[in-house]
N, CA, C and O atoms as CSV, one atom per row, in Angstrom:
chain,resi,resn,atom,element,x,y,z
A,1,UNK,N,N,100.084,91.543,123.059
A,1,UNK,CA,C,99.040,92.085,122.205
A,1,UNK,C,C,99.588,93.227,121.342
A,1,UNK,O,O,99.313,93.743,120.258
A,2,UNK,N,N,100.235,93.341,122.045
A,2,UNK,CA,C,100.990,95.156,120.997
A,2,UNK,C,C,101.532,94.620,120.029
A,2,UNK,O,O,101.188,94.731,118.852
A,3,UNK,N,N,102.560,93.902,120.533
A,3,UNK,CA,C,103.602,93.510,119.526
A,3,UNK,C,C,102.661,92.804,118.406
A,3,UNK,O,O,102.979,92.958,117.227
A,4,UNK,N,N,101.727,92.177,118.673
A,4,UNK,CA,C,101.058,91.336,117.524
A,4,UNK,C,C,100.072,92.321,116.534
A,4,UNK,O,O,99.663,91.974,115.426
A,5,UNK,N,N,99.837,93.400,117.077
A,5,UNK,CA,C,99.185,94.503,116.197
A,5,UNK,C,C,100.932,95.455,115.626
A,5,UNK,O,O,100.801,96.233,114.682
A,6,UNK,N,N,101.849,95.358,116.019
A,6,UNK,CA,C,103.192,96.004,114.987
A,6,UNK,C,C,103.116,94.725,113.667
A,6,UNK,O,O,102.843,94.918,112.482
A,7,UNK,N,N,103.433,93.506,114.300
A,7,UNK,CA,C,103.355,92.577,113.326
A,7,UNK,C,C,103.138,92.651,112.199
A,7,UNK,O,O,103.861,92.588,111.205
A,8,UNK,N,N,101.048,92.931,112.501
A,8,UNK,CA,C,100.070,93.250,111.218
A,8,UNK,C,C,100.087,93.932,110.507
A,8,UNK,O,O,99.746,93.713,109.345
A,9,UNK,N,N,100.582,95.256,111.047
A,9,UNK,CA,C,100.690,96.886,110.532
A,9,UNK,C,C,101.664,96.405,109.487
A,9,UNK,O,O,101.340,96.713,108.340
A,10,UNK,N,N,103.302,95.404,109.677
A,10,UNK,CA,C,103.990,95.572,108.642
A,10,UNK,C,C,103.829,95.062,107.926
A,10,UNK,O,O,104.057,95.576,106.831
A,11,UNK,N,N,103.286,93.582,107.978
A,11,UNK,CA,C,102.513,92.738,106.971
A,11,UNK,C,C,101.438,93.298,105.898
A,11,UNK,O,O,101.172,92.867,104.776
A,12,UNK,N,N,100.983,94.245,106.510
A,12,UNK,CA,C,99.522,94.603,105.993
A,12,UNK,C,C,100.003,94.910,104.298
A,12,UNK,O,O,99.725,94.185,103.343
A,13,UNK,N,N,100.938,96.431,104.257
A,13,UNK,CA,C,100.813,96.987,103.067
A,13,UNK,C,C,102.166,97.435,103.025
A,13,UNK,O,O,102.484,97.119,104.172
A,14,UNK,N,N,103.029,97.862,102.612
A,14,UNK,CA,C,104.240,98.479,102.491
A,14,UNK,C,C,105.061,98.660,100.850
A,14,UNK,O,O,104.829,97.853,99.949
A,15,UNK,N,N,105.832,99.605,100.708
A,15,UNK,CA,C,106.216,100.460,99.275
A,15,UNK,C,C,107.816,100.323,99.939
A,15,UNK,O,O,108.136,100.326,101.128
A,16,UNK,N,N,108.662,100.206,98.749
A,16,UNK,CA,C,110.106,100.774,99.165
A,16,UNK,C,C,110.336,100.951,98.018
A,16,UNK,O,O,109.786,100.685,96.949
A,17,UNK,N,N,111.749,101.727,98.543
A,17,UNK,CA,C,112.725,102.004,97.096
A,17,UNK,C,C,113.895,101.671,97.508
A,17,UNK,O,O,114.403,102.023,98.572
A,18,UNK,N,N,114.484,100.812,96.485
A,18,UNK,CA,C,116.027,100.773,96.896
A,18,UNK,C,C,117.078,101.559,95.764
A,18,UNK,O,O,116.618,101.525,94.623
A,19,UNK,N,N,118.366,102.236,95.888
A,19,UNK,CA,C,119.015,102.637,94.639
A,19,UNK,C,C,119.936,101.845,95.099
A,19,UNK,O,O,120.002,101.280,96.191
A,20,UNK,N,N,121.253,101.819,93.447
A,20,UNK,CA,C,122.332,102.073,94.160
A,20,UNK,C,C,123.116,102.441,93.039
A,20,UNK,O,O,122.873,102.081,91.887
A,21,UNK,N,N,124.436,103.450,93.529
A,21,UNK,CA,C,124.768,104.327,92.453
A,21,UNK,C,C,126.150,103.160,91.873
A,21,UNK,O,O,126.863,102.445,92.576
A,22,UNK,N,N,126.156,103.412,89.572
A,22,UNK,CA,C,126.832,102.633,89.269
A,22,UNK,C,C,127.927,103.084,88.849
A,22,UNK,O,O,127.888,104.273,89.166
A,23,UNK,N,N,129.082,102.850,88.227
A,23,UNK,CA,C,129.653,103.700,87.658
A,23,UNK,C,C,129.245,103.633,86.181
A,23,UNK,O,O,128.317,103.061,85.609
A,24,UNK,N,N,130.450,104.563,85.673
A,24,UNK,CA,C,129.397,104.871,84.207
A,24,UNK,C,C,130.293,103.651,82.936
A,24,UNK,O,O,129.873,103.620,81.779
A,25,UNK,N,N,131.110,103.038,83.227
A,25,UNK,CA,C,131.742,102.223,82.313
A,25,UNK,C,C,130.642,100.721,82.546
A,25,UNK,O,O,130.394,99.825,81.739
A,26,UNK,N,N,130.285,100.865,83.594
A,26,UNK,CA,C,129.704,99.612,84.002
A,26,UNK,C,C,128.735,98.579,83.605
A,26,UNK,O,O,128.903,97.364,83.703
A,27,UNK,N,N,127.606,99.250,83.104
A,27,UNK,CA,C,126.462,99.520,82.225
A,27,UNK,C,C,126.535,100.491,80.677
A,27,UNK,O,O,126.948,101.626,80.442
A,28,UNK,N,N,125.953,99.476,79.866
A,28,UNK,CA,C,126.040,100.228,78.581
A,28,UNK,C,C,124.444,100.710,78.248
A,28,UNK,O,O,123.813,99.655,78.314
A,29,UNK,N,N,123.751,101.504,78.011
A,29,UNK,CA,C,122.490,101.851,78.040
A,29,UNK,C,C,122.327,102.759,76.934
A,29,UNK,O,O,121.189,103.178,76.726
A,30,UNK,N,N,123.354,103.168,76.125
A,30,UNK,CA,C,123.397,103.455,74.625
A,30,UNK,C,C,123.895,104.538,74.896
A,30,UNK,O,O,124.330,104.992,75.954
A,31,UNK,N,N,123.758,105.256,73.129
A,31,UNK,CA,C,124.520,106.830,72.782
A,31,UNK,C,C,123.611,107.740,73.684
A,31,UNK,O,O,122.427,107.682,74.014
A,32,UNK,N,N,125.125,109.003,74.073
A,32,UNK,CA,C,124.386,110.111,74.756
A,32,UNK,C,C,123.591,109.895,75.858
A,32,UNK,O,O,122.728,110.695,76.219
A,33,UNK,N,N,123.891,108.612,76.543
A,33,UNK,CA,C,122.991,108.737,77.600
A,33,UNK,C,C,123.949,107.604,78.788
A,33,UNK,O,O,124.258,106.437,78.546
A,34,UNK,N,N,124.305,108.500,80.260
A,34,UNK,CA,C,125.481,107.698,81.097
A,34,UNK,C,C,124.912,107.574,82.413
A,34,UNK,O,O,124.629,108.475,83.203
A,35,UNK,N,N,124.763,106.119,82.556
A,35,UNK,CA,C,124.066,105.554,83.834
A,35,UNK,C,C,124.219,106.415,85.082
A,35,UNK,O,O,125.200,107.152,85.185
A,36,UNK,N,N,123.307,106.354,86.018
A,36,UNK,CA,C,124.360,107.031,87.092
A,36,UNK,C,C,123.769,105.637,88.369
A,36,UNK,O,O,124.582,105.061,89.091
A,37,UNK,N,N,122.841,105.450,88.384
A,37,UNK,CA,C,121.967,104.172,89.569
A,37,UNK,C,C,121.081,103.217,88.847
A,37,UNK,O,O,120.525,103.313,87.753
A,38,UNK,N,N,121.092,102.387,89.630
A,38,UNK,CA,C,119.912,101.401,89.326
A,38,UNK,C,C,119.144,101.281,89.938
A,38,UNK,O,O,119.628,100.743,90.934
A,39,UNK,N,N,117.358,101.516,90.197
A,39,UNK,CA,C,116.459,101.889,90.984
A,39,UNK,C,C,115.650,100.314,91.142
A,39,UNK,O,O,115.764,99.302,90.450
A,40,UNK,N,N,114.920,100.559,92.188
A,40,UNK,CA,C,114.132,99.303,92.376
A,40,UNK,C,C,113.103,99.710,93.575
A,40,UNK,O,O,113.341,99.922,94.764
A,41,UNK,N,N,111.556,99.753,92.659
A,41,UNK,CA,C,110.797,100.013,93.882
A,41,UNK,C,C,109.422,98.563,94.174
A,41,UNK,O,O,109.146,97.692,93.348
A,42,UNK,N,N,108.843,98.717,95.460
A,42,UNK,CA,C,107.879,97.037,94.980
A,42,UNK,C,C,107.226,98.059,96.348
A,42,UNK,O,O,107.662,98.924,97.109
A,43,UNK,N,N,105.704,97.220,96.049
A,43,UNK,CA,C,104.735,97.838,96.575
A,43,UNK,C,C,104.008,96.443,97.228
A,43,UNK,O,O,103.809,95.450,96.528
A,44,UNK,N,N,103.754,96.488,98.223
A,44,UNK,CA,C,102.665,94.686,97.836
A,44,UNK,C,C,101.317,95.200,98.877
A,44,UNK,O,O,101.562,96.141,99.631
A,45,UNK,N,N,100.280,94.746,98.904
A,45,UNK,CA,C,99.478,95.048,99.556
A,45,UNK,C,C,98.470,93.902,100.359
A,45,UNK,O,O,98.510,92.958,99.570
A,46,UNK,N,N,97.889,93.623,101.115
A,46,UNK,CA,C,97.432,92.293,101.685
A,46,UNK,C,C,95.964,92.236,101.095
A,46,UNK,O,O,95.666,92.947,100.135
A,47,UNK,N,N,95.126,91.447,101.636
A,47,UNK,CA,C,93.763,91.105,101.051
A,47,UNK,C,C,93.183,90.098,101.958
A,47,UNK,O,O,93.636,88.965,102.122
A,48,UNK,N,N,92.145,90.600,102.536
A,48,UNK,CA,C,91.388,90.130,103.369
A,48,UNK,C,C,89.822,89.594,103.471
A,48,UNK,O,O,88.927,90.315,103.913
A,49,UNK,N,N,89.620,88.349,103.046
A,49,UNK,CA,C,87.523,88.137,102.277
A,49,UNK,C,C,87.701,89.209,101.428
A,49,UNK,O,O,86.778,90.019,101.507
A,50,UNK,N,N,89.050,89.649,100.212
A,50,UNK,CA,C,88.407,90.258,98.812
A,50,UNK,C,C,88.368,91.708,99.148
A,50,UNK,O,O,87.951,92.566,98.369
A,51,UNK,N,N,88.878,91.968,100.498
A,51,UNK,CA,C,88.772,93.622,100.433
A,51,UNK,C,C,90.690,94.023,100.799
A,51,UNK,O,O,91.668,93.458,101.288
A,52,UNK,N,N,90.476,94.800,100.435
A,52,UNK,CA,C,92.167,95.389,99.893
A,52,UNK,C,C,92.701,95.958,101.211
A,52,UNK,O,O,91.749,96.437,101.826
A,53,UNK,N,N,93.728,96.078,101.814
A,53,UNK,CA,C,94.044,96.477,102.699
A,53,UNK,C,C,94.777,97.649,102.342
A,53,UNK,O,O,95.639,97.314,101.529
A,54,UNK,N,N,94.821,98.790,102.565
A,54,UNK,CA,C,95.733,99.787,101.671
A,54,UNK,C,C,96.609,100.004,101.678
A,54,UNK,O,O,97.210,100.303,102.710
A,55,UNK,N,N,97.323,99.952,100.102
A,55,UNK,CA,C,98.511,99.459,99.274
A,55,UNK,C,C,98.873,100.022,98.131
A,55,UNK,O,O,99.948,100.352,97.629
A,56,UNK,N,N,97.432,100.076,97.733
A,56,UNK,CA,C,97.370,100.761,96.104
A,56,UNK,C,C,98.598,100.224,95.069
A,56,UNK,O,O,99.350,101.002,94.482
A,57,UNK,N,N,98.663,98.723,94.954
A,57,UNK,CA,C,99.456,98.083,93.976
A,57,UNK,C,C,98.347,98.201,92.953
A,57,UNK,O,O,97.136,97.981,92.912
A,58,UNK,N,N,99.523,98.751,91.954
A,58,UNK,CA,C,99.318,99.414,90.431
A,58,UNK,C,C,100.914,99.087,90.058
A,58,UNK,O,O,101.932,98.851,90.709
A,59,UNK,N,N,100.538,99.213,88.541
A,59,UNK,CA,C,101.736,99.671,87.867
A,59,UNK,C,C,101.612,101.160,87.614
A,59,UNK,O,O,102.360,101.531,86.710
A,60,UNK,N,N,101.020,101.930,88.055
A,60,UNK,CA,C,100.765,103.263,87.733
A,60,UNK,C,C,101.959,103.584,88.975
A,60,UNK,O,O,103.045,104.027,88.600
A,61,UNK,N,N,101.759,103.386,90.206
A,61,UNK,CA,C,102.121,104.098,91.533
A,61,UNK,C,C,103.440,103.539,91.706
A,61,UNK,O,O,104.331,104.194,92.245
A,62,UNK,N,N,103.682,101.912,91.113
A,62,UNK,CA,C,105.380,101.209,91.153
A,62,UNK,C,C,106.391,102.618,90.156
A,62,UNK,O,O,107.365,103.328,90.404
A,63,UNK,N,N,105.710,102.480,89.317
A,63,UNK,CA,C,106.546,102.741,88.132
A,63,UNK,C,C,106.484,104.872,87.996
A,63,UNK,O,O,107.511,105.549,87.947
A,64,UNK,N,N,105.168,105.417,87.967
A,64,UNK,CA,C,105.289,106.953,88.431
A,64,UNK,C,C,105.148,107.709,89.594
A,64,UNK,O,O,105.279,108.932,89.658
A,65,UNK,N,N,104.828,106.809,90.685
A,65,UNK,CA,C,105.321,107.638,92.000
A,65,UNK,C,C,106.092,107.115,92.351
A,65,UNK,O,O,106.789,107.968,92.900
A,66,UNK,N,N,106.660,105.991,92.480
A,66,UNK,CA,C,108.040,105.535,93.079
A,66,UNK,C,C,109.264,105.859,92.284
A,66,UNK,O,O,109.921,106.879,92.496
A,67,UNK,N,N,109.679,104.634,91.008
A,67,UNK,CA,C,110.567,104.610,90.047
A,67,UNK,C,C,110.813,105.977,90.048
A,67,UNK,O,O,111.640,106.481,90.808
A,68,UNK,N,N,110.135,106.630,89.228
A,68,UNK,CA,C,110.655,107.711,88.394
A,68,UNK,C,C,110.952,108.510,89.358
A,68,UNK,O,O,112.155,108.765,89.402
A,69,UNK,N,N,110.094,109.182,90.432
A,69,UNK,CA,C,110.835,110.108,91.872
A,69,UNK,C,C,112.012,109.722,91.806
A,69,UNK,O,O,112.923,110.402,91.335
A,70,UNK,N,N,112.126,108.650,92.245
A,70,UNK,CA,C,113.234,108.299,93.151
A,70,UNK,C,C,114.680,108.579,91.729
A,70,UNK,O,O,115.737,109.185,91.908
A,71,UNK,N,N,114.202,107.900,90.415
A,71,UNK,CA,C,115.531,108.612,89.618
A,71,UNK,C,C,115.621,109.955,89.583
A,71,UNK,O,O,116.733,110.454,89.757
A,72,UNK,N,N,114.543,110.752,89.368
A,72,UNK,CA,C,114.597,112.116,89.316
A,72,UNK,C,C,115.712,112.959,90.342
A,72,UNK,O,O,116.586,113.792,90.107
A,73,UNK,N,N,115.129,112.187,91.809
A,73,UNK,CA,C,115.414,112.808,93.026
A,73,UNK,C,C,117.192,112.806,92.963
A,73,UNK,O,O,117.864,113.657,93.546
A,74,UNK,N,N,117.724,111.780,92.215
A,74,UNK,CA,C,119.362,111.376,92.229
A,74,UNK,C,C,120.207,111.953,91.065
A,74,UNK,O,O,121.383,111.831,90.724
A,75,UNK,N,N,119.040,112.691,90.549
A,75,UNK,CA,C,119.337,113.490,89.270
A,75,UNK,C,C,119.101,113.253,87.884
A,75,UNK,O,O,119.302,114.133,87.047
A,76,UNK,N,N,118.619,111.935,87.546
A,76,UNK,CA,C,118.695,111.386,86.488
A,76,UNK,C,C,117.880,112.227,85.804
A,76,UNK,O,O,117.024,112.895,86.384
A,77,UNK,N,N,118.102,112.276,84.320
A,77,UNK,CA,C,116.923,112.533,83.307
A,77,UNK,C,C,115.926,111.827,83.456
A,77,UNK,O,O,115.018,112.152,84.221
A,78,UNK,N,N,115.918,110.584,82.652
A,78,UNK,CA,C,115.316,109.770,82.454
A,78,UNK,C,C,115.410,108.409,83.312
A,78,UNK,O,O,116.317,108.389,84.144
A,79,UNK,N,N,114.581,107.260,83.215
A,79,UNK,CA,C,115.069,105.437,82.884
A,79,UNK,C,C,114.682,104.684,82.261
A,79,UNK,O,O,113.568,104.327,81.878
A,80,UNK,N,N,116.048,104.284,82.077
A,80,UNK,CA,C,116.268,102.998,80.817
A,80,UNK,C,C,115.747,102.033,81.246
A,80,UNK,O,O,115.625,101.628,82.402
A,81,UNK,N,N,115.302,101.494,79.943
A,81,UNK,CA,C,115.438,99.542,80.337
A,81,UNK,C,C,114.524,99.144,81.517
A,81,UNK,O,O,115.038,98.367,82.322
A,82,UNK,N,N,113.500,99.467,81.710
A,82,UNK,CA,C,112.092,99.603,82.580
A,82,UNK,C,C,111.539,98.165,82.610
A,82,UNK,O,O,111.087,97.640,81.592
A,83,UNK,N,N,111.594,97.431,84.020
A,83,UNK,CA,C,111.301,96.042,83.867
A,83,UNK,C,C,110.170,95.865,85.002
A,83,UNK,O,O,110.427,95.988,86.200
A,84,UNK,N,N,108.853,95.556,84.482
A,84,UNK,CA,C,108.146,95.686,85.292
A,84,UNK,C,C,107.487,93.847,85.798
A,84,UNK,O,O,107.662,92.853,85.093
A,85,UNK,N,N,106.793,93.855,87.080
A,85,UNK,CA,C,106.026,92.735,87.321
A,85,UNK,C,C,104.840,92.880,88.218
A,85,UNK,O,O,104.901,93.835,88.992
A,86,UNK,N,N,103.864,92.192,88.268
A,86,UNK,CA,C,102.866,92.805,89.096
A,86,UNK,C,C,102.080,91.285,89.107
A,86,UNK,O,O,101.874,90.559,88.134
A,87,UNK,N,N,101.780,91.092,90.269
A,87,UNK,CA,C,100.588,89.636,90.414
A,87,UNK,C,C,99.343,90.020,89.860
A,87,UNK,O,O,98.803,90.998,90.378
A,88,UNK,N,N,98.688,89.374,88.777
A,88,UNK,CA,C,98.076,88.907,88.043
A,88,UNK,C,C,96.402,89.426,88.937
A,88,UNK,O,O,96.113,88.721,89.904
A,89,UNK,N,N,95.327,90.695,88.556
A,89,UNK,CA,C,94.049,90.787,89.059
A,89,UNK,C,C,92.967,89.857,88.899
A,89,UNK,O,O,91.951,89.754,89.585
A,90,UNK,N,N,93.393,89.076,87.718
A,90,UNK,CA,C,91.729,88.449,87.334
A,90,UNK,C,C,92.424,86.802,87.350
A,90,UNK,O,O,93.303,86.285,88.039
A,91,UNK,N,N,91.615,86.336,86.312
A,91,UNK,CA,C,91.551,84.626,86.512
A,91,UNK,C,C,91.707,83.918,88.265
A,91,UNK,O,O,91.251,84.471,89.266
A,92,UNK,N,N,92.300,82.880,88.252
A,92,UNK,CA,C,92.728,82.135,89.337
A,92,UNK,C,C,93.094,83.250,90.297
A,92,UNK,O,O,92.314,83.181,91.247
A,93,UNK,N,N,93.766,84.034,90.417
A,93,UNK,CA,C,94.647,84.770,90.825
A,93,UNK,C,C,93.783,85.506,91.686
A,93,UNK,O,O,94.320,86.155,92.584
A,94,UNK,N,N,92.166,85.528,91.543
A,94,UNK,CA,C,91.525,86.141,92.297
A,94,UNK,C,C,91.454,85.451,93.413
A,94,UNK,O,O,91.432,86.154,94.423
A,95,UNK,N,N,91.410,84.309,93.578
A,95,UNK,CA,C,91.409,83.674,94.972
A,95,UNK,C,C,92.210,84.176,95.809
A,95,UNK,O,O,92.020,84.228,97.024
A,96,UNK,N,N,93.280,84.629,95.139
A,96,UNK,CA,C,94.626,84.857,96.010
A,96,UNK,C,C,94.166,85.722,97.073
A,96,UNK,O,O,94.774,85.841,98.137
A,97,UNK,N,N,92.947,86.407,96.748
A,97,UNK,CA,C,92.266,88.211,97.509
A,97,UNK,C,C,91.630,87.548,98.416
A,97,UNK,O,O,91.205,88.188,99.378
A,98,UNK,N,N,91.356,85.827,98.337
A,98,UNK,CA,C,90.345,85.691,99.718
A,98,UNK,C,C,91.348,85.835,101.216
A,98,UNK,O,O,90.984,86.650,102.063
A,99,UNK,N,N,92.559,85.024,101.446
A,99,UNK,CA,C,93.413,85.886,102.207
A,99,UNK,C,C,94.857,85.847,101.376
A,99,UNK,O,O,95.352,84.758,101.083
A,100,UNK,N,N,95.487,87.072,101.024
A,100,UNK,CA,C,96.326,86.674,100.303
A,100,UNK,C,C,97.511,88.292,100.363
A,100,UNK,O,O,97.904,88.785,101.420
A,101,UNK,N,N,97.846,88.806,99.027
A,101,UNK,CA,C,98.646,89.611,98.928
A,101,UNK,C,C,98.789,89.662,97.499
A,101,UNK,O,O,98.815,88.632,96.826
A,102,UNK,N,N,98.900,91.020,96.916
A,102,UNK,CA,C,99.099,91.347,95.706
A,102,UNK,C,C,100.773,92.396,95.767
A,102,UNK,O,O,101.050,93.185,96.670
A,103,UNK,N,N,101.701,92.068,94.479
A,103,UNK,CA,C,102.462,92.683,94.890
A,103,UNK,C,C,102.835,93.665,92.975
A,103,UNK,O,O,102.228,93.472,91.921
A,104,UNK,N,N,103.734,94.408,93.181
A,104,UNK,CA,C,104.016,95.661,91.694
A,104,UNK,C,C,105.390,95.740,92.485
A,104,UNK,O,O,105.730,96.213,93.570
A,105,UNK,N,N,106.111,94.975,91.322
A,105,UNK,CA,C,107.593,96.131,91.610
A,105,UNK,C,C,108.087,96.409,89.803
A,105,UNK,O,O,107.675,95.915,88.753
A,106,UNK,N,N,109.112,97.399,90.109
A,106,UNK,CA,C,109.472,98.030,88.822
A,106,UNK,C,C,111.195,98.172,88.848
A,106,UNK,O,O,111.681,98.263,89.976
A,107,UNK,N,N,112.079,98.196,87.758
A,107,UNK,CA,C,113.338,98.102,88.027
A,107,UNK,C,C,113.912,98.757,86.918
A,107,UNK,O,O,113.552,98.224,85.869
A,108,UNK,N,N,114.865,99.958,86.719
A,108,UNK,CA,C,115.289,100.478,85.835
A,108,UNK,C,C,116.254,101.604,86.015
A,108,UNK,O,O,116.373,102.175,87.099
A,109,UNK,N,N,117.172,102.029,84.600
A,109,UNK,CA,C,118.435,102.854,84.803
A,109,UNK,C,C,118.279,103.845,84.615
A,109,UNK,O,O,117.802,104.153,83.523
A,110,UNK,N,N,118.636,104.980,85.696
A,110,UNK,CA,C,118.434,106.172,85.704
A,110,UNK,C,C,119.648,106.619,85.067
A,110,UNK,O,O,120.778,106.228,85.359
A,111,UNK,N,N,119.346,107.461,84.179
A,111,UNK,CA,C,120.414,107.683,83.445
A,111,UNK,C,C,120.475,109.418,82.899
A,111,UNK,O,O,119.376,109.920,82.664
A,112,UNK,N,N,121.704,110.294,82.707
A,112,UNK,CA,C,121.651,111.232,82.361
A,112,UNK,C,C,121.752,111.439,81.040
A,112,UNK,O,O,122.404,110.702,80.300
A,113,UNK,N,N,121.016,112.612,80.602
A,113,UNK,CA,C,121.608,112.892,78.692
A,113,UNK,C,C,122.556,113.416,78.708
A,113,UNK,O,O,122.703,114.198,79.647
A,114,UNK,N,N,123.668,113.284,77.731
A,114,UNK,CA,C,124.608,114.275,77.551
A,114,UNK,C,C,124.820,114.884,76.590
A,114,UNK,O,O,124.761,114.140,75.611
A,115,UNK,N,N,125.087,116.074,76.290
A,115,UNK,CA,C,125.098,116.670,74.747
A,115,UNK,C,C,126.346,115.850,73.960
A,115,UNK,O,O,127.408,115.321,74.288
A,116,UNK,N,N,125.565,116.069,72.708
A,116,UNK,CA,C,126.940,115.083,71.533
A,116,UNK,C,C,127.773,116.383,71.650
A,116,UNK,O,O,127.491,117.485,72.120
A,117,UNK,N,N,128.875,115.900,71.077
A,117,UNK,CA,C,130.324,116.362,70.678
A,117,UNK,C,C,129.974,116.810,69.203
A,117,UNK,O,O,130.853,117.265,68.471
């Protein structure tokens, strides 16, 4: 019985972030500005008869509480090249909420400015 309530708990809702640091020849991401990681965060949340299990998939929470922390936190200025996806709220897609899962992830280069020469 325990183990089958850990199960649920991880199924239910869960957020990560993954980095990993690049070098700077590696990636070209334009003038004045030198990669340092590539970030990747995904959020997914479950759905149960249409009620949300808590998750809070947004592109608001993928992309400014995850993404951007997590470049900030590694030093970056900014990120580049911002690639987002998120399962679809309305049409067909609502069925998905009778038992289902909604998911937001976001992917992009944290990158530093550097002053011109």
């Amino acid at each position: 019985m325990r183990s089958l309530a850990v199960i649920a708990a991880t199924l239910v809702a869960c957020s990560s972030v993954s980095t990993v640091r690049i070098q700077r020849d590696s990636v070209h991401v334009g003038p004045n500005l030198r990669p340092i990681a590539i970030v990747h965060a995904q959020i997914t949340s479950a759905y149960f008869l249409f009620i949300p299990i808590p998750g809070n998939v947004g592109l608001d929470r993928v992309v400014n509480q995850l993404l951007i922390p997590a470049a900030k936190a590694l030093g970056a200025d900014k990120v580049v090249d911002v690639r987002v996806e998120i399962t679809p709220d309305d049409g067909i897609w609502t069925l998905r909420k009778l038992i289902g899962w909604r998911s937001a992830e976001a992917t992009g280069i944290a990158v530093v400015e550097e002053e011109t020469k």
